[in-house]
ZAMARGU-4260 file (C-alpha; in steps of 0.2 Angstrom, whole numbers, plus 5000, padded with zeros to 4 digits):
<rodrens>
0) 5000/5000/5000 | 5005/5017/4997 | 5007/5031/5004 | 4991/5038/4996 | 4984/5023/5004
5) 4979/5015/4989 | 4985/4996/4986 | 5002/4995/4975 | 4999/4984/4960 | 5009/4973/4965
10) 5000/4969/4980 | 4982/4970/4969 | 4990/4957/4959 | 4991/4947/4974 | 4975/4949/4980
15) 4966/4943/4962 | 4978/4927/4963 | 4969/4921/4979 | 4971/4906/4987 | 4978/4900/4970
20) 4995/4897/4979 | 5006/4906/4966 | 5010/4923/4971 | 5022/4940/4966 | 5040/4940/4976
25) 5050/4955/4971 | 5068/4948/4966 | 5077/4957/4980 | 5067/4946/4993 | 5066/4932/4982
30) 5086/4932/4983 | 5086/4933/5003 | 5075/4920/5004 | 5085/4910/4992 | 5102/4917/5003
35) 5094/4912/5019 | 5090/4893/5013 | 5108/4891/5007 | 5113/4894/5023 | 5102/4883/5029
40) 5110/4870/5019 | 5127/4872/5022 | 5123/4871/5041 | 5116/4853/5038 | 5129/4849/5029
45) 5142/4854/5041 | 5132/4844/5055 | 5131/4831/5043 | 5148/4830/5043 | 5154/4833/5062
50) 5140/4816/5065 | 5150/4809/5051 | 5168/4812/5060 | 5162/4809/5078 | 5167/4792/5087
55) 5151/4784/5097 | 5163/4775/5108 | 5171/4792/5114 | 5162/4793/5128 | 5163/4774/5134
60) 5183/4779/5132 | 5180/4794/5145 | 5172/4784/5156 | 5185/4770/5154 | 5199/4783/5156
65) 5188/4791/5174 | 5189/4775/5182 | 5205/4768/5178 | 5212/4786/5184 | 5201/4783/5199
70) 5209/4768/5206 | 5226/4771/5199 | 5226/4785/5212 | 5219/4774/5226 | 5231/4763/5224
75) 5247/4774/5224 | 5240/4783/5239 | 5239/4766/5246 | 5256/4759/5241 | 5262/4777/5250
80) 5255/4772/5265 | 5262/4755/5264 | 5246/4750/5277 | 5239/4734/5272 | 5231/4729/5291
85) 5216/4719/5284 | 5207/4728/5299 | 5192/4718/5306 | 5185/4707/5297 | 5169/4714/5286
90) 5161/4700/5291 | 5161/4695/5308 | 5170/4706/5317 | 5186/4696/5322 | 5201/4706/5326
95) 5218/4696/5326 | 5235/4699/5320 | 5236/4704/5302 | 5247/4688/5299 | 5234/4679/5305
100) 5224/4684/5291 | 5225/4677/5271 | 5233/4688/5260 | 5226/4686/5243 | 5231/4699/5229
105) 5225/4700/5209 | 5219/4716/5197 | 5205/4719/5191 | 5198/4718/5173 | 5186/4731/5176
110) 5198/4746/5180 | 5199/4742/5197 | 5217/4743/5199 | 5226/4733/5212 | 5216/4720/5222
115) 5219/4715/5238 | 5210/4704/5250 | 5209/4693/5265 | 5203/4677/5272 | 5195/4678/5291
120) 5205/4667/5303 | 5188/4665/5311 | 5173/4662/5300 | 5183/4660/5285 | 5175/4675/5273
125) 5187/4681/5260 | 5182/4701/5262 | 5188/4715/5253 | 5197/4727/5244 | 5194/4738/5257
130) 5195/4751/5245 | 5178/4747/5241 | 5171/4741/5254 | 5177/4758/5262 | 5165/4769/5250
135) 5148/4777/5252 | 5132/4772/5244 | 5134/4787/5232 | 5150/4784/5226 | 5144/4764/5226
140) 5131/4769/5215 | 5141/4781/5204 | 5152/4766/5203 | 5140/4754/5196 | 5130/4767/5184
145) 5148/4770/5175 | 5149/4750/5176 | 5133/4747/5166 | 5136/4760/5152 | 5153/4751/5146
150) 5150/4733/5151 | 5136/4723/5147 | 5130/4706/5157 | 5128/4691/5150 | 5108/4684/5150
155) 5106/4678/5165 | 5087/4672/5164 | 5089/4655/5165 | 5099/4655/5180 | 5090/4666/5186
160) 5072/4654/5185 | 5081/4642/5190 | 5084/4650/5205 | 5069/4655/5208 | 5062/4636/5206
165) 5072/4631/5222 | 5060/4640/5234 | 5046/4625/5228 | 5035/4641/5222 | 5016/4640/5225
170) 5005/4647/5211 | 4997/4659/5226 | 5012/4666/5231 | 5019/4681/5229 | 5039/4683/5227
175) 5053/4694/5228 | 5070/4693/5215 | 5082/4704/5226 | 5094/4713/5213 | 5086/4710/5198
180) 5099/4719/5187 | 5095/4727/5168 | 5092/4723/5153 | 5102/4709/5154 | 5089/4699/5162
185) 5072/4695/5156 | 5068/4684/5171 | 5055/4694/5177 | 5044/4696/5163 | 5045/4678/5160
190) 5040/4671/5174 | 5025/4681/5176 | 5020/4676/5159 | 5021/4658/5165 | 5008/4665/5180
195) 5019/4666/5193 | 5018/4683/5205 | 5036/4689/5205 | 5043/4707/5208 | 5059/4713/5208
200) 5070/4725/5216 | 5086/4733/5208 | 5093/4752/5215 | 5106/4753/5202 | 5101/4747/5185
205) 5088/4753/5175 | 5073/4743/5172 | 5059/4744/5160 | 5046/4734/5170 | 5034/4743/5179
210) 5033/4726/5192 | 5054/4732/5197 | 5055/4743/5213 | 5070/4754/5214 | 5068/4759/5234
215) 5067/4747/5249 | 5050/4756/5255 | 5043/4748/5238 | 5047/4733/5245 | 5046/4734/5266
220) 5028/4736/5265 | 5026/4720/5259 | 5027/4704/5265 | 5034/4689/5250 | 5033/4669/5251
225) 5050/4670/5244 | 5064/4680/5240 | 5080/4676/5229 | 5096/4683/5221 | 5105/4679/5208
230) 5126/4683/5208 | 5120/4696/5221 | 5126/4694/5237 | 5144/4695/5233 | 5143/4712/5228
235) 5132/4717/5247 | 5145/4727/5257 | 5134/4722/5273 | 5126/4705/5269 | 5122/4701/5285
240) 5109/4716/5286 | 5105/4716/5268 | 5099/4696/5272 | 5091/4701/5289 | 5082/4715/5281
245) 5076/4703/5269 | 5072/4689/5280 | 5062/4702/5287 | 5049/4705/5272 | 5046/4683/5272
250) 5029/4678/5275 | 5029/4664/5289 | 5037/4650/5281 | 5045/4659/5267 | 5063/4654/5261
255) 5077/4666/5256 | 5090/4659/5243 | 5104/4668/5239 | 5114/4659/5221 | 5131/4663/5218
260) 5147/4655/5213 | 5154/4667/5225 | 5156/4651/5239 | 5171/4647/5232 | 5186/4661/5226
265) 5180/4663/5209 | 5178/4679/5199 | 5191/4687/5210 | 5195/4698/5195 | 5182/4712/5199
270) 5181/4726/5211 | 5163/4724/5214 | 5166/4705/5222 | 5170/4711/5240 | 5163/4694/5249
275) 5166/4675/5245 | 5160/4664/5254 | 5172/4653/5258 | 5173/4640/5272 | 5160/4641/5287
280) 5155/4659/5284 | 5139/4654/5275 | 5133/4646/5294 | 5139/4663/5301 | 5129/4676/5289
285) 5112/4663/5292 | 5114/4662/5310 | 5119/4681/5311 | 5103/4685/5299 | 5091/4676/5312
290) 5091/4663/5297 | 5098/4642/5296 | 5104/4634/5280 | 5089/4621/5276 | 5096/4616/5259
295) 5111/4619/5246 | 5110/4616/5226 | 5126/4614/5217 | 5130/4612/5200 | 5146/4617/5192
300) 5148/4635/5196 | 5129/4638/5201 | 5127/4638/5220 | 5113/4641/5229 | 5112/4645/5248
305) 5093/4640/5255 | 5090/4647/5271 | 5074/4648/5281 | 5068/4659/5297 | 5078/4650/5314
310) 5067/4650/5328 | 5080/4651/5341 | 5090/4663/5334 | 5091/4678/5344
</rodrens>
């Protein structure tokens, strides 16, 4: 429009074409208009080609780099020290002479560094590295969070039903899996699609079922006819009131079973195995849980540790 207020012709022009879908550009805007989607293009393409450039493992190597650092640093502070006192033991207590106490040394294949444990003169647990044992349940969880984003587990489902088999199920009860894990596992699922009533409970893994409870008031106000773990309890840094809490949540006659291959010194190359349960300690974590041993399943590397409620404990 023009300064006389009449419509220019260009915009009349415009007006008779409608809703045809054509209509007049002038040439100077038509050419910003072009300018503009040029630059559009050449910004994809750039984009396009940083994607192109970019490693997706980059940041499984930063992670991988963090942890190793991590521990390389623990471990030098430690050799500084030159303390290796095993300390009590993290299971039941005992105090003696450090020479009294099994040294046991390997590294880990997870970053862990240098690994260094010891066997309880007393009940027999092999406990350690204190390095880990020693951290805090943020730094725990930081821990296994980084774990989970380089590592992957192998499917553990069948052992995992298998285990869950051993506590004789009935079809009316209701059932715990304590540690249930990630992805790796489609244990779960499966076994209420075969109609049995299983939860889970894992704090440090992400899992997709809506049945998995990632806090233990999801769980402590309930009571189960069973609870099991699978390749669990080793990684517990205090078992023996994990298990009570646990024992805890069974419904009267209800079994607790705890599988790992962890009752012998096997898979000592991790950072996260900080109890094996060597010797008589499996009598000591029962009877310290309020629990006895009813039952044992072995097979090759597949323990399992059945332990009901003990009327005389206490």
């Amino acid at each position: 429009m023009g300064n006389d207020g009449r419509l220019r012709p260009g915009a009349l022009i415009n007006r008779w074409l409608g809703g045809s879908g054509f209509q007049l550009v002038r040439s100077e805007a038509l050419a910003r208009l072009t300018d503009a989607a040029g630059r559009q293009d050449a910004l994809a393409a750039r984009v396009a080609a940083l994607e192109a450039r970019s490693d997706p493992t980059a940041l499984e190597d930063l992670i991988r780099y963090a942890m190793k650092a991590h521990w390389r640093l623990v471990d030098q502070i430690e050799a500084a020290a030159g303390d290796e006192d095993p300390g009590p033991c993290a299971l039941c207590g005992h105090i003696g002479p450090a020479k009294t106490f099994e040294r046991l040394e390997s590294r880990c294949q997870f970053l862990g560094g240098r690994l260094v444990r010891w066997r309880c003169p007393a009940c027999e647990v092999i406990f350690g590295p204190r390095k880990m044992l020693d951290l805090d349940d943020e730094m725990v969880a930081l821990e296994y969070r980084n774990l989970y984003r380089v590592y992957a587990e192998a499917d553990s489902t069948e052992q995992i039903v298998r285990t869950f088999h051993l506590l004789d199920p009935r079809r009316d009860g209701v059932y715990l899996d304590f540690g249930c894990g990630g992805g790796w596992s489609d244990a779960i699922d499966q076994l209420r699609r075969d109609g049995w009533r299983v939860d889970g409970f894992e704090p440090s893994a992400r899992n997709a079922s809506p049945h998995v409870a990632a806090r233990w008031d999801e769980i402590e106000a309930r009571r189960y006819d069973g609870v099991f773990s699978h390749n669990v309890l080793e990684h517990l840094l205090d078992p023996i009131g994990t298990t009570a809490r646990l024992a805890a949540r069974l419904a009267p006659g209800g079994r607790l079973i705890h599988a790992t291959p962890c009752f012998d010194y096997v898979y000592e190359y991790s950072h996260f195995h900080v109890f094996f349960f060597t010797g008589r300690s499996p009598e000591v974590l029962a009877a310290r849980a309020g629990l006895k041993i009813v039952d044992w399943a072995r097979d090759g590397l597949f323990q399992a540790c059945v332990l009901e409620a003990d009327p005389g404990a206490g």
